[in-house]
N, C-alpha and C positions, 0 to 999 in steps of 0.2 A: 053159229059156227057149223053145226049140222047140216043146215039150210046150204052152207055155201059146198059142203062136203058132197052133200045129195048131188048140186047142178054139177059138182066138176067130173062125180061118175058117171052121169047124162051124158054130159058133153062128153068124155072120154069113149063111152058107149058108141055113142051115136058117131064118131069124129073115125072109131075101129071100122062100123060097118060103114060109113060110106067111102072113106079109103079103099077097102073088100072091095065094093061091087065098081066102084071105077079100075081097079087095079084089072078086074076080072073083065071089064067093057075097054078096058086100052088092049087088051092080049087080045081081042077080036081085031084088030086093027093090024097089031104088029106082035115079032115074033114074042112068043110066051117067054124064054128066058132072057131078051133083051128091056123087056118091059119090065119084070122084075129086075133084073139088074139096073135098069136106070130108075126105076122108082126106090130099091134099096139105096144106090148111092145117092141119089138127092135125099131123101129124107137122112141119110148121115150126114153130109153135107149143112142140111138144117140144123137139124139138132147141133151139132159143134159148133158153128155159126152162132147159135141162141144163147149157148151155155159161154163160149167165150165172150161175147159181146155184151149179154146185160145179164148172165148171173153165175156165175163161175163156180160159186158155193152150188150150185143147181147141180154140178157133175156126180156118176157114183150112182150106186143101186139107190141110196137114201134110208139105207138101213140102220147105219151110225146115228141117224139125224131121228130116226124112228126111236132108237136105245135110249138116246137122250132126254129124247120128248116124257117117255115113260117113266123113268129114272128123276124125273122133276129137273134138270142138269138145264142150265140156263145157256139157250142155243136161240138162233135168230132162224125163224121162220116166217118169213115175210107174204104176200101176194104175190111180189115179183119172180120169187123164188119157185113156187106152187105153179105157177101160170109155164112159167119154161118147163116145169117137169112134165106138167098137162100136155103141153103142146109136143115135147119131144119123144112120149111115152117110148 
């Protein structure tokens, strides 16, 4: 479980900065607050997309789900669930 914890902050690392420096390589191209504005709204657009379509339990800070987990409180935390959070950080 570690193991898998370690590669999903990797991934989330690595997935931050190369989002950055492409975001920062599209504003050489076009206007800086069009580029941000269309990369904010596609990536919301995603994220709502992901959370409605295969994990819906996925919506929310995930702070509740954090309480519970601590609390021993018997809550479903799947892959599917983790992998949309990952992706829609």
């Amino acid at each position: 479980m570690v193991l898998i914890a370690a590669l999903a902050a990797v991934l989330l690392k690595q997935g931050i900065g190369w989002l950055g420096t492409w975001r920062v390589q599209a504003s050489y191209l076009l206007p800086a607050w069009g580029c941000y504005l269309a990369i904010g709204l596609s990536g919301g657009v995603l994220a709502g997309w992901l959370i409605e379509r295969f994990a819906p339990e996925a919506s929310g800070s995930g702070i509740p789900q954090v309480k519970a987990a601590l609390a021993q409180a018997p809550i479903t935390l799947d892959l599917r669930v983790a992998l949309v959070k990952l992706v829609r950080f």
